[in-house]
N, C-alpha and C positions, 0 to 999 in steps of 0.2 A: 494477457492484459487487453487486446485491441476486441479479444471475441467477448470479453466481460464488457468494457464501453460499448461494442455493437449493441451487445442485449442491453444495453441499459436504454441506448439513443432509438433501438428499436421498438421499445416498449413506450415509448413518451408519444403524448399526441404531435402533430407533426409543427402544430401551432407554436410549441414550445421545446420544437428537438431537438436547434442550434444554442437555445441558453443552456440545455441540460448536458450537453455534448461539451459545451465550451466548460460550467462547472465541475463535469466528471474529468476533464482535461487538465485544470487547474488544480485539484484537489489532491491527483495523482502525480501531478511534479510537485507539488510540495508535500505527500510523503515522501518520497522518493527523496526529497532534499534530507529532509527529518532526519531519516531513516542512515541516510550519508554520515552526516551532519553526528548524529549518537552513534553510530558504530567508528566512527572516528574518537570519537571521545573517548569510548569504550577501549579501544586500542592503544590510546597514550596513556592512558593511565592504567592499562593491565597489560592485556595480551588478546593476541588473537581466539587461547582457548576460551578464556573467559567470555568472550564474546560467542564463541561458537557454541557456549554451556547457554548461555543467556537468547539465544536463536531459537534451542533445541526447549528449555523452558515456550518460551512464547507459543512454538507453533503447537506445542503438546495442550497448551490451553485455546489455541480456534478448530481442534479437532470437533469438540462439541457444538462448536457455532456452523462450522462448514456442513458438517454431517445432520 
């Protein structure tokens, strides 16, 4: 995470490094809440496996995005 905001904050002109720095900041504690927040859901109302089935969906679909 910190080397993915580096290249983000290092790629921005320097005019506007601190607002994209602070929005990359922000953006990532509220997935991070999100992300809390549904796999708890997820949990009360199933189970851990289901939740680990619904993980292993997800990242099978950003192989295409990351790659």
């Amino acid at each position: 995470m910190i080397s993915g905001t580096a290249a983000i904050v290092e790629a921005t002109p320097s005019n506007v490094r601190a607002k994209t720095q602070g929005t990359v900041d922000v953006l990532i504690a509220l997935s991070r809440a999100s992300g809390g927040a549904l796999s708890g859901m997820v949990v009360a109302q199933s189970s851990y496996h289901i939740l680990s089935l619904i993980g292993s969906v997800l990242s099978l679909f950003l192989i295409p995005v990351v790659v």
